[in-house]
Phi, psi and omega in degrees: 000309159354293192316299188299330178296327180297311204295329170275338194259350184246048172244323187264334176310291185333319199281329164317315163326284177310304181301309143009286202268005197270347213274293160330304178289312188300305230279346191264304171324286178317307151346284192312311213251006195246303197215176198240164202252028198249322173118012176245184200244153182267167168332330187263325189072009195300303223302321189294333156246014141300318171309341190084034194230159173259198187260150192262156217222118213266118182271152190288127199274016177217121168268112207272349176222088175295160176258356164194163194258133182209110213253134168242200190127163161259219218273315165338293225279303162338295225080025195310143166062015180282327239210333172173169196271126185060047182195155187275151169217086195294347193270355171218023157318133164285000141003236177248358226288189194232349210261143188295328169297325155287341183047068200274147163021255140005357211202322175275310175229045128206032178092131188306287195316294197330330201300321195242006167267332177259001175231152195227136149237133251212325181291172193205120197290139202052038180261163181237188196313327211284310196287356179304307184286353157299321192306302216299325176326281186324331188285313176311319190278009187261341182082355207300156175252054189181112154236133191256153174240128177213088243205164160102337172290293167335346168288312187280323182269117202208134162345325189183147178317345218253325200265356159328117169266138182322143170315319173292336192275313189300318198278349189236356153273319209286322179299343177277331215262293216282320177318299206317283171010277200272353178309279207270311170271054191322304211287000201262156191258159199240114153289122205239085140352120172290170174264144176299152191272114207276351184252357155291321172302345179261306173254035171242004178220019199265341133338308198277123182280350170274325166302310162336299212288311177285334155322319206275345156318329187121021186273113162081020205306313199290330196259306177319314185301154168052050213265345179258039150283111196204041151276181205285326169308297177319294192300284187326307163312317187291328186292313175296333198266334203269325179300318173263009156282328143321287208296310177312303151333322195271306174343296187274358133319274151024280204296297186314317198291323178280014166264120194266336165283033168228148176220130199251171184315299180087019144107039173282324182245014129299339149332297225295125169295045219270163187261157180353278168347315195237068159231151143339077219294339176319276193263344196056035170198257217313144177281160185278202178283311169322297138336315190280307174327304203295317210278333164337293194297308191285349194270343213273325187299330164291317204261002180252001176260151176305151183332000000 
């Protein structure tokens, strides 16, 4: 009888025991599947609000709608030849520009007023890459939390292939133009524009006897020159001059990626086809107001879409 009493008394214990512990696995399953054992929250939210805390809210590393502008760049970046022959017009920059039919940047997220109270254009026509990091000085003093970029053709379009600047030489300005940048501006975000493909531009003007005629001025001579030219010297230069309009993209992709407030195009407006219609009725190489619209539209789709 002793026996049996014992036998029974370590039988229920054991089942007190089990039950415990089978009690301990649900409540660590529930743990597992409601809330983490770290104190931040689950579908239920129990754990954070039990602590009295509220739930953190993950901050965003690109902001789609900045409150000021600041556009550095060359002569595209101007308007150069939108508006009359040989001269900027900064007022339809897809930019900063102001005019309601291009709708630029600057107009699209912060408002015709914002437009012309909150955005600076900075660029400067026939400057290259070596002069990027002077613009980004100047840009710093504006604060702005968005500087769009658009560089790099004026490297490639040069007297002569030769007089091109080297790849390394383009990676170690754009990389000095972001150090400047980021010295003073950690938080501010950067739109990195691709460089236009200068030899769809060559052959969308190469046509036009006026367009020639303004070519023979000194525009873009390594890819423009000598253009109704198409011996085998010709086609190799123009095909050298577009590799290295390349090379320069991958540059600015590169660079750009390892920054996280910064976003390159990802080759949009190298991309771009553009037509007659969004050219220079001037030069046939600079874009028109149509043109300016176009580049408007793919930088406004980067910087308010996802990566």
């Amino acid at each position: 009888m002793r026996d049996s009493s014992r036998n029974g008394w370590g039988r229920s214990r054991r089942s007190r025991a089990g039950a415990a512990a089978l009690a301990v696995l649900l409540l660590g399953g529930a743990a597992g599947c409601f809330g983490s054992t770290d104190g931040t929250e689950g579908p239920s939210g129990s754990a954070t609000k039990a602590a009295g805390r509220p739930t953190p809210k993950p901050t965003p590393t690109w902001d789609r709608s900045p409150a000021s502008l600041v556009a550095v760049g060359d002569s595209i970046t101007r308007g150069f030849d939108a508006c009359s022959v040989l001269a900027d017009c900064p007022e339809v920059s897809w930019a900063t520009g102001t005019d309601a039919a291009v709708n630029s940047l600057a107009r699209r997220l912060l408002g015709a007023q914002g437009a012309v109270e909150r955005s600076w254009n900075l660029a400067v026509s026939g400057s290259r890459i070596a002069g990027l990091p002077q613009q980004m000085e100047q840009a710093v003093a504006h604060r702005p939390e968005l500087v769009t970029v658009m560089t790099g053709a004026n490297d490639a379009c040069r007297s002569s292939v030769r007089d091109m600047t080297p790849v390394a030489d383009f990676r170690t300005s754009f990389e000095s133009a972001l150090r400047t940048l980021r010295a003073e501006l950690p938080k501010t975000q950067v739109y990195v524009a691709s460089v236009p493909d200068l030899f769809r531009l060559w052959s969308q003007g190469r046509d036009n006897p006026l367009g020639k005629q303004v070519w023979k001025l000194g525009i873009c001579q390594s890819m423009l020159g000598d253009a109704d030219a198409m011996d085998e010297r010709a086609v190799k230069r123009r095909d050298t001059v577009r590799e290295r309009v390349v090379a320069y993209n991958r540059v600015l992709a590169d660079v750009c990626a390892k920054d996280t407030k910064c976003r390159f195009d990802g080759g949009a407006v190298f991309n771009y086809a553009f037509t007659g219609t969004q050219l220079s009725q001037w030069d046939w190489f600079h874009p028109s107001r149509d043109g300016q619209g176009r580049l408007a539209e793919m930088a406004y789709r980067g910087v308010v879409g996802g990566r």
